[in-house]
Structures are given as structure tokens and as C-alpha cells.
Steps between C-alpha positions, in 0.01 A plus 500: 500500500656834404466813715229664215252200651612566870198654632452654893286194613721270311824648694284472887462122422723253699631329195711189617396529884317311776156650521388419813120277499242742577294511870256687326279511199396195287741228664246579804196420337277218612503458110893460396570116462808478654640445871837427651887610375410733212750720328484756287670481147793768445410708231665448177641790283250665292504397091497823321354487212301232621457156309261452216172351592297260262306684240700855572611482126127523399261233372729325296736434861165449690471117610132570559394649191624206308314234714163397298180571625443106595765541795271754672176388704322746385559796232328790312520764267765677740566319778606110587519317812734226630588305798855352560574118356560421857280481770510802774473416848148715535168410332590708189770708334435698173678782247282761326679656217402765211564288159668777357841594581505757815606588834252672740701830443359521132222244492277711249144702603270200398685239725565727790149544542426126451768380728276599892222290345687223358704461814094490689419242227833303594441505886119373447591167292775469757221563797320238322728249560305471894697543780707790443499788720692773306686541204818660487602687199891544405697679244884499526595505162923452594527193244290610207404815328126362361272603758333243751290478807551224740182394681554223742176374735560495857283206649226604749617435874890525445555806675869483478482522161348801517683839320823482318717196614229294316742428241747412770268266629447400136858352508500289793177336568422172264369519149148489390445139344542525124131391421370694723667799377447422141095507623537834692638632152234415262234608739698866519498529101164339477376803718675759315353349141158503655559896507640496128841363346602146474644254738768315401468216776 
């Protein structure tokens, strides 16, 4: 990293130092999955510029715009659902994407303004699944530039999966069975086709 990249907050952070576990703040919630000898990670050196991330070249570098329609559990006009190969750990994980090419930063007029009901749609199938108490929506976007939503089901009753370690949780606790989470699937796109679109599933 050269000094043009060095930034104030960048030059306060303890790069290549103990950081001490924190007393306070999420480590103390009833809701972080982990107990015992904890430490914290030493902060690696900033990479200035940083690395590419899928699709960043545009649609022709985009891993999701080339996947066919028939991967997706559910698709439109403009947007397409998925759900990871592998079975999550909660009752159901899905993507919403635009079709087109774009990041949330120039997702065009018409999308924008279809994106707060499409993500209601989205939560609904999920909802339909029974025995979810919330959805949690997500959007990270570090390790790819086409723009997607993660919406993962929390199941009703699991309070400690409650807020945002859910996808820590996610990690640890056993796998949904794989028929079971093919069914939970093509019930989700069979609710979103029953609003328009086609399922896939």
C-alpha cells in the first residue's frame, strides 16, 4: 500500500498487534455463539487498490449473468432467485438479484423502485415455508459486483439466533437434510410464481 492510499483511519488501526477480546459489545450478547478462550485476529495490512471482485469487469466477467435461467428457483423479467447447492443450517437461505448487470449504487429508476416490494414478495414465500419467525435480509456485496440480497429464515423459537450472528450460527449448527431442503426450495419459488414469473424447481 503506498502512502497516496494511507488514509487517517487506516493509519489509527493496530495493524500487526494484539487487539485485546472485547468486555463489551457483541461478544456480550446472549446471541454471539461463542464461549471460552477467544482471540481476536491481528489485523492484516490494508490491499490498496483492493482485489477484483467477480463480475467487476462488467457482464461479460460476471459469473452470475452467465448462469441460465434453469439454475435459479425462480426468475422474471428483471429479477431471479437462488438458494445455495448446499444445504444452510436454517430452514431457508436465498439470493435475490436484478438480471441485468448492476450494483445497488446504479441499479436504474425502474428496479430501484421494484426492489422494497420484491424483497416483501421474497420474505412472504420464505414466511410460507411455516415456522419461521423473521427473515433477515443481507447485502455485503465484498465478493461480487452484481447486486444481491441475502434472505436467510430464522426458525420460530431460536432466540439465539436472533439479529446478526445468524450467519454465524449458520456455520456451526448441522445442515438441513438435503431432501428436505430441496422441498423448502420449490415451495419458496412455487410461492413467488403464484405472484407472476416462473419457478425453476
Amino acid at each position: 500500500m503506498t502512502d497516496d492510499h494511507m488514509t487517517p483511519y487506516l493509519a489509527r488501526l493496530p495493524i500487526g498487534e494484539a487487539v485485546p477480546f472485547p468486555t463489551e459489545g457483541m461478544p456480550g450478547w446472549d446471541i454471539f455463539p461463542f464461549e471460552g478462550d477467544i482471540q481476536v485476529k491481528a489485523l492484516k495490512a490494508p490491499e490498496l487498490p483492493e482485489p477484483p471482485r467477480d463480475g467487476d469487469g462488467g457482464p461479460e466477467d460476471c459469473s452470475q449473468c452467465a448462469r441460465p435461467d434453469d439454475d435459479f428457483l425462480w426468475t422474471d423479467e428483471h429479477w431471479r432467485l437462488s438458494a445455495p447447492d448446499e444445504p444452510a443450517a436454517v430452514p431457508a437461505v436465498v439470493l435475490l438479484q436484478p438480471r441485468e448487470h448492476h450494483d445497488l449504487g446504479d441499479l436504474p429508476p425502474e428496479r430501484a423502485a421494484e426492489l422494497g416490494p420484491m424483497l416483501q414478495r421474497v420474505e412472504r414465500a420464505v414466511m410460507s415455508l411455516g415456522g419461521i419467525a423473521r427473515v433477515h435480509h443481507n447485502k455485503w456485496g465484498d465478493g461480487a459486483a452484481h447486486l444481491h440480497f441475502w434472505l436467510l429464515g430464522r426458525p420460530a423459537g431460536m432466540m439465539q439466533l436472533r439479529g446478526s450472528c445468524m450467519p454465524m450460527w449458520d456455520d456451526v449448527l448441522p445442515k438441513v437434510p438435503a431432501d428436505e431442503w430441496q422441498r423448502s426450495s420449490r415451495r419458496i419459488a412455487e410461492a413467488m410464481a403464484a405472484d407472476g414469473g416462473t419457478a425453476h424447481v
